[in-house]
C-alpha positions, -999 to +999 in steps of 0.1 A: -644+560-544-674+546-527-707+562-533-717+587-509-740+580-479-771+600-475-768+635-459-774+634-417-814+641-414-823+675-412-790+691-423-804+708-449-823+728-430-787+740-408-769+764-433-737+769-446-725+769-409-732+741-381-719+714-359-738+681-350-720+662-317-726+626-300-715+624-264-718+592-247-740+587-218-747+621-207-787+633-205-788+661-229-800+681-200-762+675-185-748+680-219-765+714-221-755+724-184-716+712-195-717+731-226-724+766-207-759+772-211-777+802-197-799+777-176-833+798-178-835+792-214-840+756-213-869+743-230-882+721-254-877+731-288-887+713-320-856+707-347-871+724-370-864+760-346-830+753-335-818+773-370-841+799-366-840+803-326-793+808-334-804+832-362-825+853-333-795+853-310-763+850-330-732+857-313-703+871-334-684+838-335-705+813-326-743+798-323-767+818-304-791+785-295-786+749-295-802+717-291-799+684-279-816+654-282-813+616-269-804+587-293-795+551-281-768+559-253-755+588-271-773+628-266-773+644-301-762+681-302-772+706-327-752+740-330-771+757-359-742+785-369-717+774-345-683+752-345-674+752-307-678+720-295-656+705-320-627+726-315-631+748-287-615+732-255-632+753-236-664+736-242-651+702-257-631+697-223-660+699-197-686+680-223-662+653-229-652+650-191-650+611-187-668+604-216-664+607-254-671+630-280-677+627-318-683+662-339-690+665-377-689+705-382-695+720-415-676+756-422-686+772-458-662+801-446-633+785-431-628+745-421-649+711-416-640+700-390-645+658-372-632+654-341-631+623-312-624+631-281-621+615-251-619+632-217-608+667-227-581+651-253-587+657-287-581+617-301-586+619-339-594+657-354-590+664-389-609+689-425-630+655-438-620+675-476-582+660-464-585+627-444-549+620-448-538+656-425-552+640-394-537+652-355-548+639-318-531+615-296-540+583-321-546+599-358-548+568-372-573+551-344-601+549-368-584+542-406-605+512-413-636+530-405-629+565-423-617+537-454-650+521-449-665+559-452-648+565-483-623+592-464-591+571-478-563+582-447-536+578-475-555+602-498-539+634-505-563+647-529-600+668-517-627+640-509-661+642-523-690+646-501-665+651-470-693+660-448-720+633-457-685+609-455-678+624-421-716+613-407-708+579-421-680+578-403-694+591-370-721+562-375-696+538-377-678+552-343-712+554-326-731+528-337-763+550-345-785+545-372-795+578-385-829+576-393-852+602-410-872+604-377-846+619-360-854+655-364-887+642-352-872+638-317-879+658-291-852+680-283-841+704-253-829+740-263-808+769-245-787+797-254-751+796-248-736+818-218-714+847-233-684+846-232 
């Protein structure tokens, strides 16, 4: 097993709960506004709040506050408690609308989740603990790169450091360094619309 790459910047500071998403080419303004946010809460937040700001206003089953932040061509997007935009069509569909997605979610209480998708179709999804379970329309589209991770797709054993593998793996996809800085960055917050 290769060693494991360093955690993503500022994880640390998420919890046992939280998903961090790269979409390609949209402002994170538009990314926001796709995701469903109540559009009065916009601001700028610091990275450092996002946590605390979802602990404020947390929804039953999902984050109460997120952020996003631009990196290269891609808009970063924090969920501090949340999961949705890695499995829930419902937001993954109109984010991911002629563009691409890439989601590393951590789950203490139920499943990691990485996901690529591409214009509302889930591409590769699978728990980075079990690289080999993988679904989408092309499970395999990126087995050199999760090898090159260390998430083995013939492995049918639990992966060490699936989540810090998973980042690796969403550089690789990407193409983003993932510098120390980037918590540094400014970002834009808003709350979620209820449901």
């Amino acid at each position: 097993m290769t060693a494991p790459p360093a955690p993503f910047p500022g994880s640390e500071t998420l919890g046992d709960i939280y998903c961090v998403s790269f979409v390609r080419n949209l402002s994170p303004d538009e990314v926001l506004r796709r995701f469903g946010v109540n559009e009065d809460t916009i601001e700028e937040v610091a990275f450092g709040d996002l946590d605390e700001r979802s602990i404020d206003s947390m929804r039953d089953d999902a984050a109460g506050y997120i952020g996003a932040t631009k990196l290269g061509e891609w808009a970063v997007v924090v969920e501090p408690g949340g999961w949705q935009l890695a499995v829930d069509h419902d937001v993954y569909g109109p984010v991911s609308r002629r563009t691409e997605v890439v989601s590393v979610c951590r789950h203490d209480y139920a499943q990691d989740t990485f996901a690529y998708i591409v214009d509302g179709t889930p591409v590769v999804t699978f728990d980075p603990r079990y690289p080999d379970i993988r679904s989408g329309t092309d499970p395999d589209r990126f087995a050199a790169e999760m090898r090159e991770a260390g998430l083995d797709p013939a492995a049918d054993a639990d992966t060490d450091h699936p989540i810090e593998r998973a980042f690796a793996l969403a550089a690789r996809i990407t193409g983003l360094t993932f510098s120390p800085d980037l918590p540094n960055l400014p970002f834009l917050g808003a709350e979620p619309l209820e449901d």
